[in-house]
C-alpha positions in Angstrom: 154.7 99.1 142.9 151.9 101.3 142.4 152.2 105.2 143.3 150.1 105.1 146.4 152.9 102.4 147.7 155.4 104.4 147.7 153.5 107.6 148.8 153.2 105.4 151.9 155.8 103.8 152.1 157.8 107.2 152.2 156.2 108.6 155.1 156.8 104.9 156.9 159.8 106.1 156.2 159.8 110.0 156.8 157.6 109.8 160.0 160.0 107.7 161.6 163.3 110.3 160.8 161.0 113.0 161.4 158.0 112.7 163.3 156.9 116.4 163.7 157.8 117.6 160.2 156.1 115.0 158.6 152.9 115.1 160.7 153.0 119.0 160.2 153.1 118.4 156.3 149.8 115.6 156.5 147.7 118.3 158.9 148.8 121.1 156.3 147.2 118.8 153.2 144.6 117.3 155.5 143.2 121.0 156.0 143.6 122.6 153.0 140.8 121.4 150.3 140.9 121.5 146.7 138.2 123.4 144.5 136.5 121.0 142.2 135.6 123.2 138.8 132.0 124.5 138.7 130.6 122.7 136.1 127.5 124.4 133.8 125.1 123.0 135.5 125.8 124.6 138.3 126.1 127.8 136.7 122.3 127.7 135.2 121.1 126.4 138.9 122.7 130.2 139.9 119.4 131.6 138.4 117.3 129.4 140.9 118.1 131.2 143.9 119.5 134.2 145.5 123.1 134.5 146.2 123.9 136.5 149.2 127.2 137.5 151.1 126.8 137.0 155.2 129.0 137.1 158.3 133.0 137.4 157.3 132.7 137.2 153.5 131.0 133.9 153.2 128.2 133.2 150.6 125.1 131.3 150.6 122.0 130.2 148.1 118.6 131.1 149.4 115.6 129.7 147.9 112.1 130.3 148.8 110.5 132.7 150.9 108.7 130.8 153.7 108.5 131.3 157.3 109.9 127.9 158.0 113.1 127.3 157.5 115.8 124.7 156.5 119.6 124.9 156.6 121.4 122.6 154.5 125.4 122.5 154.9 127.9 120.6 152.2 130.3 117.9 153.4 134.3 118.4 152.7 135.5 119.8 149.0 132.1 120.1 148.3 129.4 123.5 148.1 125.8 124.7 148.4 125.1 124.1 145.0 126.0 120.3 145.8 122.7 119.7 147.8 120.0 121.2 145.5 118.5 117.7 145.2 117.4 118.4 148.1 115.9 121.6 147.8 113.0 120.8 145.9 110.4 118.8 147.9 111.6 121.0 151.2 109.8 124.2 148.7 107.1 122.3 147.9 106.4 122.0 151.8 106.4 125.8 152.3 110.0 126.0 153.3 112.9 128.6 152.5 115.8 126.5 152.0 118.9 128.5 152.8 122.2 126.1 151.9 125.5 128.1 152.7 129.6 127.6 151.3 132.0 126.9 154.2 134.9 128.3 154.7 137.2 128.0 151.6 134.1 126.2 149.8 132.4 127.3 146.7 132.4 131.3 147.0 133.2 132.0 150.4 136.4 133.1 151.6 138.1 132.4 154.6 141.5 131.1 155.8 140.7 127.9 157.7 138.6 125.1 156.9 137.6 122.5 159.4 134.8 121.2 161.4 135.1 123.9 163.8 135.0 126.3 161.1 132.0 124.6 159.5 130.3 124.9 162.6 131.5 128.4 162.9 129.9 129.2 159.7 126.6 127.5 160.6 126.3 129.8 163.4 127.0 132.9 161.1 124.0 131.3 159.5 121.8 131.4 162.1 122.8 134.9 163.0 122.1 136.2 159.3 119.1 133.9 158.5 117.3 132.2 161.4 116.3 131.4 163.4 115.9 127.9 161.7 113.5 125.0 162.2 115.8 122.3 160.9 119.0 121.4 159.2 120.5 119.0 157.2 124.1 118.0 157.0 126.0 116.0 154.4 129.7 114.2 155.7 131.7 116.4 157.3 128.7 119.0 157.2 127.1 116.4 159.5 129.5 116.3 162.0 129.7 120.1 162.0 126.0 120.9 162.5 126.3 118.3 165.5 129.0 120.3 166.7 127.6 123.6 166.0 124.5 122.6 168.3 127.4 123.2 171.4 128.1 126.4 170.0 124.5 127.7 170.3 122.9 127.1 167.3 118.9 126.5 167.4 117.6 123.9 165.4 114.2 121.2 166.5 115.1 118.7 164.3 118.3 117.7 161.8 119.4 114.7 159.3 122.9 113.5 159.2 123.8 112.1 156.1 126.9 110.2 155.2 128.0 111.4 158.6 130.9 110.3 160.5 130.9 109.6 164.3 133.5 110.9 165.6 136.3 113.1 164.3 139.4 111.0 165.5 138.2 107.4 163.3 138.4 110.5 160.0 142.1 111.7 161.4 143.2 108.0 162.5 141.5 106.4 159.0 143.4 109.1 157.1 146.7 108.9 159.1 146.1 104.9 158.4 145.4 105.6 154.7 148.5 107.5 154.3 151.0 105.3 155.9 152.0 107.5 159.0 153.5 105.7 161.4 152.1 105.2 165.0 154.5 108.9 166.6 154.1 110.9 163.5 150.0 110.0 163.7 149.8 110.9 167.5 151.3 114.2 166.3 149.2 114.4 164.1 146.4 114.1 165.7 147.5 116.6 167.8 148.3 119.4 165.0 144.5 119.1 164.3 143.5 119.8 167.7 145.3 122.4 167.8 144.3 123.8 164.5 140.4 123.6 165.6 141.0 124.7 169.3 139.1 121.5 169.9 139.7 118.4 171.6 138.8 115.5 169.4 137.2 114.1 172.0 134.7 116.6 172.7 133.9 115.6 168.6 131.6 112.7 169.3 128.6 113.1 167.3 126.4 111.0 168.9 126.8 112.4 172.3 126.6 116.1 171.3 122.6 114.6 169.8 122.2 112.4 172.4 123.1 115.5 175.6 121.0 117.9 173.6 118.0 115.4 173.1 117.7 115.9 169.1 115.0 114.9 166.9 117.1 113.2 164.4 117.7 111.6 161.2 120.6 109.6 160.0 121.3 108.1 156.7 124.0 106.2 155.2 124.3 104.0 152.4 126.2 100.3 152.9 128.8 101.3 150.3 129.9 104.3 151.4 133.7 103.7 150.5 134.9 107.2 152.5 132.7 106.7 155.9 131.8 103.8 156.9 128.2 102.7 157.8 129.3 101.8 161.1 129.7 105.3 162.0 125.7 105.7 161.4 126.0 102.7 164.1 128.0 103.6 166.3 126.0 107.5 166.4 123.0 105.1 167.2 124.5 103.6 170.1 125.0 106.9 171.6 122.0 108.2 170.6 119.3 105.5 170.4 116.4 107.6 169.9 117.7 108.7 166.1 115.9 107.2 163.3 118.3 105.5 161.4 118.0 104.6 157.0 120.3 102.5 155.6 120.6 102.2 151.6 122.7 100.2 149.4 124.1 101.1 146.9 124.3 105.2 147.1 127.6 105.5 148.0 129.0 108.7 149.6 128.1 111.5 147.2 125.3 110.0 145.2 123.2 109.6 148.3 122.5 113.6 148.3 121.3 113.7 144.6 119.1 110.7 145.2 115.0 111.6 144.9 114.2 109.2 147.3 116.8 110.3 149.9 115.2 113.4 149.5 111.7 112.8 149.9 113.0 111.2 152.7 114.5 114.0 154.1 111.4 116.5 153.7 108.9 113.9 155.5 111.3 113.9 158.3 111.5 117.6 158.6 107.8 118.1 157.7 107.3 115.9 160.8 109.4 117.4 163.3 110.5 120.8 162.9 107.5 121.7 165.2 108.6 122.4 168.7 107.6 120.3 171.1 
């Protein structure tokens, strides 16, 4: 018996005895991420760009100095330095590329992370930076620059990358993944709703797109082992006017660092940002 068994097989157990306690424990380590080292190359990028502190003592990388503009947000346990792949071809097309660390990401501070803080942190960006002509979202970033579009951010266009569809498949895949019983994952559910001061189902991505009409992107690789392709389907259904890319064998991280994906990503923005 492996030691992921019996990880689950205790909170089989636990979230049966105690339902609350154990659900509390999950939503505390579902919320809380861990810091991955900075590795060198990251440090040598630093000279690249301009670091700068913005709204409640969160950092972002600028790059560039044109009058269009590109925001890119990082995906969950991840940071701005994370999507410079991307960077390059968006500079080369006249943009300033402005990529930001959410809360509790990279160097910025904070005391929550979630999608509703992401989002939160997106419309710091705005506020500090933009307005901006287009944004690009990786994962969980994904999800929270759809949701950041409810909370007034301005954007013409956007790519969704790796992105899941909805917020509840993440909390019931992880409750599922875990081994939390059927009560102790209602609750939760529940913990992380009220954590975010959101309703999970007010987190459907492709509706939030689809109600605000948005030039988008979506791309997702078949082999994504963390979110599934089917949540760039089921985002389609909702929204059928998205362009949708599928690759194959890019997985969930590598799919940012790939130079096709990204000279993907610029053609689509090049096109678009333009208001109608």
């Amino acid at each position: 018996m492996n030691a992921m068994t019996l990880v689950r097989l205790n909170h089989q157990i636990m979230g049966r005895i105690a339902p609350q306690t154990t659900a509390n424990k999950m939503a505390k380590f579902f919320l809380t991420p861990r810091t991955p080292p900075i590795k060198s190359w990251e440090r040598d990028l630093e000279s690249s760009f301009h670091r700068v502190t913005f709204g409640d003592d969160l950092s972002a990388a600028i790059w560039g100095n044109g009058d269009k503009k590109v925001l890119l947000m990082h995906g969950w346990e991840s940071r701005a330095t994370h999507m410079h792949s991307l960077v390059g071809p968006l500079l080369e097309s006249g943009f300033q590329v402005v990529a930001i660390d959410a809360p509790m990401h990279g160097y910025s501070k904070g005391n929550k992370a979630n999608l509703v803080a992401f989002s939160e942190a997106i419309l710091a960006a705005q506020l500090a930076f933009g307005p901006f002509d287009a944004a690009v979202g990786h994962s969980l970033g994904g999800a929270a620059l759809a949701h950041a579009l409810t909370l007034g951010v301005r954007i013409n266009c956007c790519v969704l990358i790796s992105s899941p569809a909805c917020i509840l498949d993440v909390l019931q895949g992880f409750s599922q993944f875990v081994g939390l019983p059927k009560n102790a994952q209602t609750r939760f559910v529940k913990n992380i709703e009220q954590e975010t001061g959101v309703p999970v189902e007010a987190l459907e991505m492709g509706q939030i797109l689809a109600h605000k009409k948005m030039k988008t992107l979506l791309i997702h690789a078949k082999d994504d082992q963390e979110i599934s392709v089917t949540a760039l389907k089921k985002i389609c259904k909702a929204w059928p006017q998205a362009q949708a890319h599928i690759t194959d064998d890019l997985g969930h991280r590598k799919i940012i660092r790939d130079d096709n994906i990204a000279e993907r990503v610029q053609q689509f923005v090049q096109r678009h940002y333009l208001p109608n």
